[in-house]
C-alpha positions as CSV (number, residue, x, y, z in Angstrom):
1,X,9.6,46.2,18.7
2,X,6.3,44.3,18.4
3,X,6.3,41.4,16.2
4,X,3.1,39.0,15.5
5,X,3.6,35.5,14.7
6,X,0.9,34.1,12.1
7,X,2.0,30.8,10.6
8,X,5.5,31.0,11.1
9,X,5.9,34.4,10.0
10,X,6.9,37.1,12.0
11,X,4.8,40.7,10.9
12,X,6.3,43.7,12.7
13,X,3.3,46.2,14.0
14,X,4.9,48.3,16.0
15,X,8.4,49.6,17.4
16,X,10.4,52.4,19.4
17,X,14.0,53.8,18.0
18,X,15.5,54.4,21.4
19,X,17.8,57.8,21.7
20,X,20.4,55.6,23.5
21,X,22.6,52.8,23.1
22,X,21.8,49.6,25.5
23,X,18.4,48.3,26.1
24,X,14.7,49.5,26.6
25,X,13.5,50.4,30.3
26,X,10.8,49.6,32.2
27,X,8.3,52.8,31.6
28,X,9.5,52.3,27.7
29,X,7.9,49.1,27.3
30,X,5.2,49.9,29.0
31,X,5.0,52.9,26.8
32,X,5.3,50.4,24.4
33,X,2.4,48.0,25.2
34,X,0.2,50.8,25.8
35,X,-0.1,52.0,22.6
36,X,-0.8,48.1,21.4
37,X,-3.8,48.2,24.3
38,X,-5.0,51.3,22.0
39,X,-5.4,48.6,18.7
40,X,-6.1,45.3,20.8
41,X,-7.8,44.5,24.2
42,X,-5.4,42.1,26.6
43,X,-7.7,39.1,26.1
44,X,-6.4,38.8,22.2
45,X,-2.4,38.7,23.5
46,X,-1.4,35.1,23.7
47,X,1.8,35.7,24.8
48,X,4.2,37.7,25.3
49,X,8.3,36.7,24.7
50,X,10.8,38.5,26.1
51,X,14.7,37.7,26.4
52,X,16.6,38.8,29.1
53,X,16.5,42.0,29.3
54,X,12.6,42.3,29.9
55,X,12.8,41.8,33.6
56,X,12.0,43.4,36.9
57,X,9.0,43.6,39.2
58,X,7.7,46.5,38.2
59,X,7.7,45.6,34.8
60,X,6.1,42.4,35.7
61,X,3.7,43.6,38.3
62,X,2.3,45.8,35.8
63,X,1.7,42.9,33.0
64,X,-0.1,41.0,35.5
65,X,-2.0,44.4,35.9
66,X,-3.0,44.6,32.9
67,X,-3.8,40.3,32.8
68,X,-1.1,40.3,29.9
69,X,0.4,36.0,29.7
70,X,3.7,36.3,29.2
71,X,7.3,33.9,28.9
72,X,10.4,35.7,29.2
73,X,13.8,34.3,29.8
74,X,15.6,35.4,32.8
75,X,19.2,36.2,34.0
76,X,20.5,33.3,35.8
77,X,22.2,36.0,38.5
78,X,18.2,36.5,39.1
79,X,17.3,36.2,42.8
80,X,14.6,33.8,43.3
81,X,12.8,34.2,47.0
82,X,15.0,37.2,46.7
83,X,17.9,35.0,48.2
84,X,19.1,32.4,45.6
85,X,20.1,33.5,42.3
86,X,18.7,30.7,40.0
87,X,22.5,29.6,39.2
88,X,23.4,28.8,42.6
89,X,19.6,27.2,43.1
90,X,20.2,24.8,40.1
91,X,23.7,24.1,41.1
92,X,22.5,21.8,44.0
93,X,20.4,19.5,42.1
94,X,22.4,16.4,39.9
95,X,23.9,17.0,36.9
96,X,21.3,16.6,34.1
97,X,18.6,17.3,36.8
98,X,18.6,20.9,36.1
99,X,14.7,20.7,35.8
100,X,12.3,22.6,37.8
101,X,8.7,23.5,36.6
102,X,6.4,25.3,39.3
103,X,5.6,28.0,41.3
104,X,7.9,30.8,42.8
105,X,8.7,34.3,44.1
106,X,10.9,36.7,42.0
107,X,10.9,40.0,42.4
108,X,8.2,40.1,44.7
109,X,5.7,38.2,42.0
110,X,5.1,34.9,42.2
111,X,5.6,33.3,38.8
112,X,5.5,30.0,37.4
113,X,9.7,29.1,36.6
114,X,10.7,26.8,34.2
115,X,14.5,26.2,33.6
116,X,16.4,23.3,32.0
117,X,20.0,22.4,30.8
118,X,20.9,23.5,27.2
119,X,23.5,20.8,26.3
120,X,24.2,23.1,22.9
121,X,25.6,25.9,25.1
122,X,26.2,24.6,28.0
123,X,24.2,26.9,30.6
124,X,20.7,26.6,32.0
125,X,18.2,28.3,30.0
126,X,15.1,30.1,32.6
127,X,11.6,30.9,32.1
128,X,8.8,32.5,34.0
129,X,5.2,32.9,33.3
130,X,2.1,33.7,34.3
């Protein structure tokens, strides 16, 4: 589903009803996005949100194609340098530490990562960008 926010409202413009149970795939969002780029050029997209199941290189690769910003949230089982899944990279630093903001590789892309500690649920929360 597309959804635009204006003033705190969220106006849904366009969606897919998937024949399947579980979540979209890549080429389905990109399906997806490419019938928005019919309506609105890539310059007039703020942003786009994504939880965690938008993720993957091709995916992103093809965003950054395309010169679409983007924030999703990430798994934390995600490999970041394609080594260290971003768990296991937080782990190290001191408890209520968990903050990192700036560049790395993921999937191949380098993205900007921003992750931090939520208290609420007790688990890091992740975010790349553009």
């Amino acid at each position: 589903m597309l959804t635009v926010a204006y003033r705190g409202i969220g106006l849904s413009l366009m969606w897919s009803c998937l024949e399947k149970r579980g979540n979209s795939n890549t080429s389905e969002r990109i399906d997806l996005i490419k019938r928005i780029l019919l309506l609105i050029e890539p310059e007039n997209i703020d942003c786009l949100l994504g939880d965690r199941e938008f993720v993957g290189a091709e995916w992103i690769e093809w965003l950054d194609k395309q010169n679409i910003p983007y924030l999703f949230r990430i798994r934390n089982n995600s490999l970041l340098e394609g080594v260290f899944p971003v768990n296991a990279f937080f782990r190290r630093l001191p408890p209520r530490k968990k903050v990192k903001n700036g560049k790395i590789t993921l999937w191949g892309r380098t993205v900007y990562l921003s992750t931090r500690w939520s208290y609420k649920k007790d688990e890091l929360v992740t975010i790349i960008s553009n």
